[in-house]
MARGU-756429 format. One record per residue (C-alpha): x, y, z; residue number from 1. Coordinates in nm, 4 decimals, decimal comma. Example, Ala and Ser with C-alpha at 12.3 -4.5 7.8 and 13.67 -1.06 7.14 Angstrom:
residues 2
((1,2300; -0,4500; 0,7800); 1)
((1,3670; -0,1060; 0,7140); 2)
//
This chain:
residues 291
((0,0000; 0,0000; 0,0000); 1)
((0,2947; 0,2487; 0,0089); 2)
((0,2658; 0,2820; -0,3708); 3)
((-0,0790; 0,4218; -0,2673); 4)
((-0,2485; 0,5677; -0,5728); 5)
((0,0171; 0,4441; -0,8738); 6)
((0,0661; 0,7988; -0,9340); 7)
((0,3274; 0,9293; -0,7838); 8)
((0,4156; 1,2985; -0,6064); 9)
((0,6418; 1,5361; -0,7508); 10)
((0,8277; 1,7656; -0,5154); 11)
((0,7723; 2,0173; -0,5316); 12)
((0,3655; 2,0248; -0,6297); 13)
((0,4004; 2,1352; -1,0083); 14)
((0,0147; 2,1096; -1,0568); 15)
((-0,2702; 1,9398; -1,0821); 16)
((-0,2767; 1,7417; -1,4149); 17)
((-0,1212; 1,4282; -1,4784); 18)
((0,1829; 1,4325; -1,6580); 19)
((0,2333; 1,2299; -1,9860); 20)
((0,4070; 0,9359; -1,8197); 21)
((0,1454; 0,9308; -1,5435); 22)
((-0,1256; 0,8425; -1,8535); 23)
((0,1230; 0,5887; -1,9688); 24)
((0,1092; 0,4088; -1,7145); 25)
((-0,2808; 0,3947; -1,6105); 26)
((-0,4092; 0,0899; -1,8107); 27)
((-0,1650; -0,1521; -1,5806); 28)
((-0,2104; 0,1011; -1,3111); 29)
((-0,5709; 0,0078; -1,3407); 30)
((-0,5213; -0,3628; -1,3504); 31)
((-0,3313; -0,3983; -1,0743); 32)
((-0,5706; -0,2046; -0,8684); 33)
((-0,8534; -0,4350; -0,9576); 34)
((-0,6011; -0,7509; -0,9011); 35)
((-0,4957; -0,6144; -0,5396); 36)
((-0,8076; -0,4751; -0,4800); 37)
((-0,9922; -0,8792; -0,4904); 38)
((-0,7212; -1,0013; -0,3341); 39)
((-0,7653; -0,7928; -0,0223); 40)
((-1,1342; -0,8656; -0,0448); 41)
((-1,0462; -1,2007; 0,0247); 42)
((-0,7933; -1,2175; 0,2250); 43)
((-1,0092; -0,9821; 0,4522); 44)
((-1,2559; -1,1732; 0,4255); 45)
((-1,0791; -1,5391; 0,5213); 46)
((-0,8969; -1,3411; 0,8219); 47)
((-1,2553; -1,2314; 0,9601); 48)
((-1,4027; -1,5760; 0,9146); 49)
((-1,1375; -1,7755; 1,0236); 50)
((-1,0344; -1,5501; 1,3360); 51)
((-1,3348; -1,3139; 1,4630); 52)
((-1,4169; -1,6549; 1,7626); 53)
((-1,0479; -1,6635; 1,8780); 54)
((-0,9455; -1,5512; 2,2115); 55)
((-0,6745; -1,3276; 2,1293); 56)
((-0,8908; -1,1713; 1,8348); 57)
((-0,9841; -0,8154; 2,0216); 58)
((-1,3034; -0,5972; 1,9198); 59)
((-1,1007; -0,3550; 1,7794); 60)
((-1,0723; -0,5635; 1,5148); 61)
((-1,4118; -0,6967; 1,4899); 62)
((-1,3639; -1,0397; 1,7334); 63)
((-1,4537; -1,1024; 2,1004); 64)
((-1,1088; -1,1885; 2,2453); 65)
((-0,8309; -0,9632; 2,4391); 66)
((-0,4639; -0,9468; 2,3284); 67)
((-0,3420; -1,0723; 2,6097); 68)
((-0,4344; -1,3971; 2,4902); 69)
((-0,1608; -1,3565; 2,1917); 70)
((0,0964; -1,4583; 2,4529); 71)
((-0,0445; -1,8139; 2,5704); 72)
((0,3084; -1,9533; 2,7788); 73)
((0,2759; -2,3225; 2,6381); 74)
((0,3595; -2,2148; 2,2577); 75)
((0,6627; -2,3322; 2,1387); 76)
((0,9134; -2,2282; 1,9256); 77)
((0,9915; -2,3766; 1,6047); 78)
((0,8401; -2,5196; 1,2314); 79)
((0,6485; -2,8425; 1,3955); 80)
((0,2393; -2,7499; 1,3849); 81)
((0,2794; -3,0109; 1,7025); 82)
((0,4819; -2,7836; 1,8902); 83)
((0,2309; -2,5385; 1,8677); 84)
((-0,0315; -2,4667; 2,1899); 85)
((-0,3645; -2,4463; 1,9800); 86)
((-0,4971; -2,5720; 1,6364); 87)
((-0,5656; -2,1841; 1,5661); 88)
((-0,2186; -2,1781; 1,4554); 89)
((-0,2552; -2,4481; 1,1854); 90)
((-0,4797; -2,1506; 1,0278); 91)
((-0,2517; -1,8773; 1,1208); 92)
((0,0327; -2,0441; 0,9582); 93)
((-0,1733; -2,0752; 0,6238); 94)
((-0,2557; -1,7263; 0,6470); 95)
((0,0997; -1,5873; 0,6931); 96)
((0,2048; -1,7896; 0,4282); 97)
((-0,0381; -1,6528; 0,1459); 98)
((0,0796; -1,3255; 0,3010); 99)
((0,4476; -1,3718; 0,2504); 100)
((0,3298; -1,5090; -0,1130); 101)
((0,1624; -1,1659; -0,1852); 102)
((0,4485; -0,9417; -0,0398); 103)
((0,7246; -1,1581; -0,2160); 104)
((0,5129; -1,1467; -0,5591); 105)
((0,4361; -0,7657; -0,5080); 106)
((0,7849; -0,7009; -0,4279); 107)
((0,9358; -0,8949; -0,7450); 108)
((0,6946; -0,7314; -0,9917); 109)
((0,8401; -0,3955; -0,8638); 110)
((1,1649; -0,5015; -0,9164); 111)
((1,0622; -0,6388; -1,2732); 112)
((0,8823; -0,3079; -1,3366); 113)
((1,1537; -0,1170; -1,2368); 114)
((1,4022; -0,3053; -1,4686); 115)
((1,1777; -0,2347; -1,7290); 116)
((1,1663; 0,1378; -1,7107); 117)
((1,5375; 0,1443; -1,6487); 118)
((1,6209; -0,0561; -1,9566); 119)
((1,3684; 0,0562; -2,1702); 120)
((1,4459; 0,4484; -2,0638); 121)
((1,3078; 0,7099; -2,2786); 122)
((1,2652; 1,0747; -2,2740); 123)
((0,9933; 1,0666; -2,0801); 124)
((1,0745; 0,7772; -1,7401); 125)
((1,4500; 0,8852; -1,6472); 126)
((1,6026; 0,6232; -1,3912); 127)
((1,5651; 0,8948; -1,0947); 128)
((1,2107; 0,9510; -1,1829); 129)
((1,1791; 0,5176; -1,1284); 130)
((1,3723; 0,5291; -0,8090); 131)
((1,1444; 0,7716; -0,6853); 132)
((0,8725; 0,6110; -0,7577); 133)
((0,9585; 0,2438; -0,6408); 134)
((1,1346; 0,2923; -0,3209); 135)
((0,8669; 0,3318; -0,0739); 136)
((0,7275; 0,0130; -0,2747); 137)
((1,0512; -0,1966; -0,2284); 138)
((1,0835; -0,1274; 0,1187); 139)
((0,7954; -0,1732; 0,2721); 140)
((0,7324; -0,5318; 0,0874); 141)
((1,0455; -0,6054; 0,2202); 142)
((1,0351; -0,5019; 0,5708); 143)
((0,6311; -0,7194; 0,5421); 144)
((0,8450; -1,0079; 0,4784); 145)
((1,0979; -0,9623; 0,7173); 146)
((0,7663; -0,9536; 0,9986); 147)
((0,6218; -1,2317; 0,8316); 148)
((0,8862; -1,4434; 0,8207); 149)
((1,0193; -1,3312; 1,1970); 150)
((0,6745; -1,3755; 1,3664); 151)
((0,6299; -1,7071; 1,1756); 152)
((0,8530; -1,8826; 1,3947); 153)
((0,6763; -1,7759; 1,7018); 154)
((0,3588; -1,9273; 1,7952); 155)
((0,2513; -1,5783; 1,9926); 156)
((0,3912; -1,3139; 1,7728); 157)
((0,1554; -1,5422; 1,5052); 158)
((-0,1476; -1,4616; 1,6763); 159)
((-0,0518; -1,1058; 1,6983); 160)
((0,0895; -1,0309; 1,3618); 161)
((-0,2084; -1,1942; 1,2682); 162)
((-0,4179; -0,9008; 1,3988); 163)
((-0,1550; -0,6518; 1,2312); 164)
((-0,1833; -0,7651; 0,9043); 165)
((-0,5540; -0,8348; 0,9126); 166)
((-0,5943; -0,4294; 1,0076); 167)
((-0,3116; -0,3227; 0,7491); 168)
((-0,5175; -0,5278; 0,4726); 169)
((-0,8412; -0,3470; 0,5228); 170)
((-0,6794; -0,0495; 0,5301); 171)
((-0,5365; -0,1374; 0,1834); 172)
((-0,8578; -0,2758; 0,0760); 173)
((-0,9967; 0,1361; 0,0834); 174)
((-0,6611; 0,2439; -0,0586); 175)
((-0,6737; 0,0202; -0,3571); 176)
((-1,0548; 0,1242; -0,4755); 177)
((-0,9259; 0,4333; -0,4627); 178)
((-0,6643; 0,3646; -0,6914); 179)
((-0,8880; 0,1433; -0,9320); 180)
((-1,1363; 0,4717; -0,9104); 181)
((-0,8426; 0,7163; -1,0271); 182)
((-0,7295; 0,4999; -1,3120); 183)
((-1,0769; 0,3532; -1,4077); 184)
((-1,1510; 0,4238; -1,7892); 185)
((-1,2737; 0,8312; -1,8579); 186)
((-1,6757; 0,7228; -1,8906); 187)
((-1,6926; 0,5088; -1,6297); 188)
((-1,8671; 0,5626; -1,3224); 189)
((-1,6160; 0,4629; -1,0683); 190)
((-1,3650; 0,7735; -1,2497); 191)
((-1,6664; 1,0697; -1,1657); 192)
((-1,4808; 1,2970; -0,9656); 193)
((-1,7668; 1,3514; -0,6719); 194)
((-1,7042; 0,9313; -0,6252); 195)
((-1,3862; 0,9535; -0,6074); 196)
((-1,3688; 1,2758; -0,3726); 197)
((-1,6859; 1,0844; -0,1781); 198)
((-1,4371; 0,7319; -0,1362); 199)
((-1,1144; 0,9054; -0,0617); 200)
((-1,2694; 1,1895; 0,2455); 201)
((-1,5566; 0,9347; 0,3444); 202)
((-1,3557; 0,5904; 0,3598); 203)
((-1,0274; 0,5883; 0,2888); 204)
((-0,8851; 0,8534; 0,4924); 205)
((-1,0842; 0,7494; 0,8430); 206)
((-1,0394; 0,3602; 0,8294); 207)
((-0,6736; 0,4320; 0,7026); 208)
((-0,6420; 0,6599; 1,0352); 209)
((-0,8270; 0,4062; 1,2881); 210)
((-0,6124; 0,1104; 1,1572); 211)
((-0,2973; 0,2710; 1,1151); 212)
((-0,3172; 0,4725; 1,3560); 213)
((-0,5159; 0,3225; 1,6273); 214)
((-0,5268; -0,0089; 1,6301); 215)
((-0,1264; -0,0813; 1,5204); 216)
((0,0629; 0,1486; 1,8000); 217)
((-0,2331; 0,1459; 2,1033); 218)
((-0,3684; -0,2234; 1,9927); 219)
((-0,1003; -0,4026; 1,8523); 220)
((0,2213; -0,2107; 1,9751); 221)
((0,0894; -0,1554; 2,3172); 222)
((0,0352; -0,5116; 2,3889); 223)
((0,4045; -0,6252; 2,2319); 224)
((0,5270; -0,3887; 2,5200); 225)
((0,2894; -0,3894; 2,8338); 226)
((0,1488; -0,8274; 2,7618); 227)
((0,4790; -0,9298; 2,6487); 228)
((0,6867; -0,9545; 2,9506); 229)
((0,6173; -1,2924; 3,0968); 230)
((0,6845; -1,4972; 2,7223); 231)
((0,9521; -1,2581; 2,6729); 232)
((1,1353; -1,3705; 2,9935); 233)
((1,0469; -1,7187; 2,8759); 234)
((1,2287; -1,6990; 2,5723); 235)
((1,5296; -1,5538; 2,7656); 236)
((1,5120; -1,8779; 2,9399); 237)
((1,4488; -2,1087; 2,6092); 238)
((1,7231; -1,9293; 2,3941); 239)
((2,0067; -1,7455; 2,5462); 240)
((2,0671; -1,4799; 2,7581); 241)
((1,9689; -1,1153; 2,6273); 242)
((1,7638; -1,3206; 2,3453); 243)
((1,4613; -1,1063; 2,4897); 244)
((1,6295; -0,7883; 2,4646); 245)
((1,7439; -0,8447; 2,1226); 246)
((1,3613; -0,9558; 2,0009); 247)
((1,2564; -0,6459; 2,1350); 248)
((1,4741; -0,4154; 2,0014); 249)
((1,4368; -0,6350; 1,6163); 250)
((1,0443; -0,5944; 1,6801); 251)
((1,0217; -0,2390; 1,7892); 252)
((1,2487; -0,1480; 1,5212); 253)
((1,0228; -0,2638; 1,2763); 254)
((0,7138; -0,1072; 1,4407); 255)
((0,8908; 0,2508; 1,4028); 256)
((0,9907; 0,2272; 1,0506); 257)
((0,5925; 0,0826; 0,9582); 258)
((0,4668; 0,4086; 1,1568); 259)
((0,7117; 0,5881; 0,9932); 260)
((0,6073; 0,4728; 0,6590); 261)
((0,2602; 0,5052; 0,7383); 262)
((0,2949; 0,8984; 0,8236); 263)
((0,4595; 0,9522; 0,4845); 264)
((0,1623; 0,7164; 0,2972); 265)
((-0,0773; 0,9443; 0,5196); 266)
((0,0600; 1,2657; 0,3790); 267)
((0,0338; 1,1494; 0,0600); 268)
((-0,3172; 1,0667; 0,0923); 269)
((-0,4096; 1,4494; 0,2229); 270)
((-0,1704; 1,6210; -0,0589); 271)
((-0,1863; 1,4200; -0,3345); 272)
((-0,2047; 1,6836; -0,6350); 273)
((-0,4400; 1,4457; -0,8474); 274)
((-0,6741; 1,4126; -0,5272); 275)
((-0,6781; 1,7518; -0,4616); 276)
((-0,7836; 1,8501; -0,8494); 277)
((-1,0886; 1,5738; -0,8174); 278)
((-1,1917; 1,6977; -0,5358); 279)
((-1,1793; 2,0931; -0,6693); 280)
((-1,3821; 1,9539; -0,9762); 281)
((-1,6706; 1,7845; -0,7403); 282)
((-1,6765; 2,0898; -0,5374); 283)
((-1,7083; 2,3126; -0,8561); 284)
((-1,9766; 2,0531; -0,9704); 285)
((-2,1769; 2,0501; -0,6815); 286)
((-2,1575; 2,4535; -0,6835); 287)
((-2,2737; 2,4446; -1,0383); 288)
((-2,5897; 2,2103; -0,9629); 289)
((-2,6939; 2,4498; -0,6387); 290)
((-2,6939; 2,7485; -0,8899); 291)
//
């Protein structure tokens, strides 16, 4: 979701209108919004189903269970389902797996596209213009993967990464019908600018601010710190000493750079130039029909 809209900023502002390249680029801009934009659906909708009765699955989220639960002292650590301390992690491990599949496919298509637009340069994609446009991409698939893959081996940090991802997905669910509304065909409905002004103010930006915002640092965050310490000192005991420390510095680590990444996709959101000339035209409409 960091390549929020699949048309970039330019810094500074240099107007409203999409440049040439940006028109380029909408047909696959399009597609991939409507491929992302089903597969968030579903995996939404398989999180909800398959989680929403588990004890550690908190209302914040849409379940009936408290954090707390997350950290269950007879999980195990390792790649054995039998070492596990409840069959909710033979589900969790299918879901992080189809999650690490999406990241690692998203990621490699970036790298692909970006190969592509290097190689095939012309007057109008320069290779700064592609780095600019890719990083935020590259690095947050990456650092997903590195979360997937770390809280994989954990049977705990499995439930709660669970919750994570399931609130970072329906964020991006919002974000990416947003996108498929900006590079929908001219004549279609879904491209009318009081839609897409009606999507991005009335959905978009307030579940992208309760999930992001809310429910990763004060839901998610707060629990790795306050409902952590007892498994934490367990794994001291398992591993080796400082083990705990190290996790903890690894996982916060990770949780400041997502935030981090998260403020910049935010500001995007609010400043976008493209936004902010859709939403000028469906205030100017909406004048027009008053008069």
């Amino acid at each position: 979701a960091t390549h929020l809209l699949g048309v970039e900023l330019r810094a500074p502002y240099d107007g409203d209108e999409l440049q040439d390249t940006d028109r380029l680029f909408t047909a696959p801009r399009y597609a991939t919004a409507v491929f992302r934009l089903f597969y968030c659906i579903w995996s939404c909708t398989c999180a909800f189903l398959w989680l929403r009765e588990q004890e550690f699955f908190p209302p914040s989220v849409g379940g009936k269970g408290a954090t707390v639960n997350c950290w269950d002292l007879k999980g195990g650590v390792g790649l054995e389902t039998s070492a596990d301390f409840d069959d909710a992690n033979a589900v969790l491990r299918k879901y992080f797996l189809v999650q690490a599949s999406y990241h690692l496919h998203s990621w490699a298509t970036h790298v692909m596209s970006l190969m592509a637009l290097v190689w095939y340069k012309t007057s109008l994609v320069t290779i700064r213009k592609s780095m600019v446009s890719y990083w935020r991409a590259l690095l947050q698939h990456l650092l997903a993967l590195a979360m997937i893959g770390g809280c994989y081996f954990f049977s705990s940090l499995r439930r709660l990464g669970a919750i994570g991802i399931f609130a970072l997905d329906v964020s991006s669910l919002f974000v990416h019908l947003l996108q498929l509304c900006i590079n929908a065909p001219p004549n279609s409905l879904w491209h009318q600018p009081k839609v897409i002004a009606w999507i991005h103010r009335g959905l978009v930006i307030p579940i992208f601010l309760y999930t992001r915002f809310y429910v990763f640092p004060f839901v998610v965050w707060y629990s790795s710190i306050y409902e952590s310490k007892d498994w934490l000192l367990q794994m001291e005991r398992t591993l080796f000493p400082g083990s705990a420390q190290a996790m903890k510095l690894i996982f916060h680590g990770f949780l400041i750079v997502n935030v981090a990444l998260n403020l910049v996709a935010f500001r995007r959101l609010l400043f976008h130039p493209h936004l902010h000339s859709v939403t000028s035209k469906a205030r100017t409409q909406a004048s027009a029909r008053e008069q």
